[in-house]
C-alpha angles and dihedrals in degrees: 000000000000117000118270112259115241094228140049110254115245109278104007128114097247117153138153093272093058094042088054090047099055088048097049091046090056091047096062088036079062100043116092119244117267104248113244092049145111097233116077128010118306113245108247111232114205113030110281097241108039098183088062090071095045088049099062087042089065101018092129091057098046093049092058097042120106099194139016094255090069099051074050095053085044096059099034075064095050098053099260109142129186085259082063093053097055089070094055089058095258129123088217153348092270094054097050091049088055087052085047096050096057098046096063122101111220139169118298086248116099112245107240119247116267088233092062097039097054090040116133127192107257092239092081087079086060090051091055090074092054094086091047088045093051085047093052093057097037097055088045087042083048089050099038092056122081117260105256093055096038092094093057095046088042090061088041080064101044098051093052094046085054093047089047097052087057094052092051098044086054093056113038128068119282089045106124096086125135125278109271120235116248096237087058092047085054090043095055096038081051088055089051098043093047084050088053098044112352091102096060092044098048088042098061094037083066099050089046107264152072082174085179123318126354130209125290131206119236102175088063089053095042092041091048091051097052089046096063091078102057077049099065082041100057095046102061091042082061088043093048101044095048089050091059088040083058094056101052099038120102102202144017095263093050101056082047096059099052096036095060098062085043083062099046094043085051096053093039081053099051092045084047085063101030091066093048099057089033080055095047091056091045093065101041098055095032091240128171120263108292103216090146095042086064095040083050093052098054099046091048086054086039085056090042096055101048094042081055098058089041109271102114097134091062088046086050102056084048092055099049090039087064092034090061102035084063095045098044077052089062098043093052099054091044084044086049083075093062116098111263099016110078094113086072091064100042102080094053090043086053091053089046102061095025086051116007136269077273100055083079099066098027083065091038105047088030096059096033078054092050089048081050103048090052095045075050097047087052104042105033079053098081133067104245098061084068102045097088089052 
């Protein structure tokens, strides 16, 4: 508005009271409108589109993503819940990352589907049996040779078994787990070994020897061998069936409510067909009963599964905690010689006559199992231990 003149035009009736009421009226046409009221416009509390926020928070990971499970996955891990949701005006996570999903702006180029991506050719299932094929040879290499040169050709075996099971690993599905330590892959070999020969060994300490070598058990190597290929099996039957549970579920305690039996039936499953190959062996080579070698077996699978989503450092502490449970065993018992420590050895010693040299690692593979079949209950519960799958 033009200024106001400073004095009344010729022949108007311009005064001091008009000239005070023009200026007054463009003072309260300046002013802003009190809030609360019904003149102006009210100011909005809360941004008016609350998923926006939420978007350029997590746009990285909604821009990589190939399907809206995984923008679910995402926020499950970052703490979003279906309560959270709510407050974004969504029933649930895995309707906002729909929302999500669809609000992202990505290249011209279709995403290509999850199922194509993670696709691998159905010969991998056939490269699983070569560790328990290469077992198999080594132990009846191992008996077939005479004794003095059995330990060279038993190293011979061990070495090409190793070397098969890497090359498997690094063939079939679920392979994309994080590189084992080296303190986790000697752990693991120790708990093998002990299972192999670690009987024999623990029984004549107790009895005063080794005077030489001691008996090994070639059912357990050979059982252990043939079992790494339902193995394989079973985990990507886990891995397959969660994926598609994850697809049709609408919420974060319904996919963990039907993820959790899925667990349980594939390790009843596996242990289903762990004790079968371990009993075959058995009864070829006339071995004793190989309750630790199935105790062994499953927490072996167990470590595998959880390296595999993701949770290896909860499967690595198991390991060394039953690594070093059978080889402070052992120590004991050898440490029990010495003067004046005899009462060390004598626990072990008590379990040994009273059970048997495999009720150790029986107790010891069995309970580090069971640790790892509950971590497993509560982590491979949630989506985003499955959207790398």
């Amino acid at each position: 508005m033009n200024d106001l003149p400073s004095t009344p035009a010729a022949g108007t009736a311009w005064d001091g009271r008009s000239h005070d009421a023009l200026a007054a009226k463009e003072t309260r046409a300046a002013a802003p409108a009190p809030s609360g009221t019904g003149h102006g416009i009210t100011k909005r509390r809360g941004p008016a589109d609350p998923v926006k926020a939420l978007m350029h928070r997590h746009r990285e990971l909604c821009e990589r993503a190939v399907d809206p499970l995984e923008i679910a996955a995402g926020l499950e891990a970052h703490g979003v819940t279906d309560r959270t949701a709510a407050r974004f005006r969504h029933r649930d996570v895995f309707s906002l990352a729909e929302e999500l999903y669809a609000r992202v702006p990505r290249d011209t180029e279709p995403a290509t589907p999850a199922a194509e991506v993670k696709t691998t050719p159905a010969g991998w299932a056939l490269w699983a049996l070569l560790p328990g094929a290469v077992g198999v040879l080594a132990v009846t290499g191992v008996e077939a040779t005479p004794a003095g040169l059995g330990p060279a050709v038993g190293i011979l075996g061990a070495a090409a078994f190793v070397a098969a099971l890497t090359l498997v690993l690094h063939r079939v599905p679920l392979r994309a787990v994080p590189r084992a330590g080296l303190a986790v892959r000697l752990c693991a070999g120790w708990l093998t070994a002990y299972a192999i020969g670690g009987d024999g060994l623990l029984a004549d300490a107790v009895r005063g020897g080794p005077d030489g070598g001691w008996s090994w058990n070639p059912a357990a190597a050979t059982g252990l061998a043939l079992a790494v290929a339902p193995g394989i099996w079973c985990a990507h039957l886990f891995s397959v069936r969660t994926r598609r549970r994850l697809a049709s579920s609408r919420g974060f305690a319904d996919f963990s409510g039907r993820s959790r039996p899925l667990l349980l039936a594939t390790a009843a499953l596996f242990a289903v067909a762990l004790t079968a190959c371990l009993s075959l062996c058995q009864f070829a080579w006339a071995a004793q009963p190989l309750g630790g070698a199935v105790a062994l077996g499953m927490l072996l699978w167990l470590a595998r599964l959880l390296a595999a989503h993701g949770f290896a450092r909860a499967a690595a502490k198991v390991l060394a905690a039953a690594a070093g449970a059978e080889l402070l065993a052992l120590c004991c018992v050898f440490a029990g010689r010495l003067p004046g420590l005899s009462l060390i050895g004598r626990p072990v010693a008590a379990a040994v006559q009273n059970w048997g040299a495999g009720a150790l690692p029986a107790a010891v593979c069995g309970a580090a199992a069971l640790a790892l079949l509950v971590r497993a209950a509560a982590v491979l519960a949630r989506a985003s231990a499955h959207c790398d799958q």
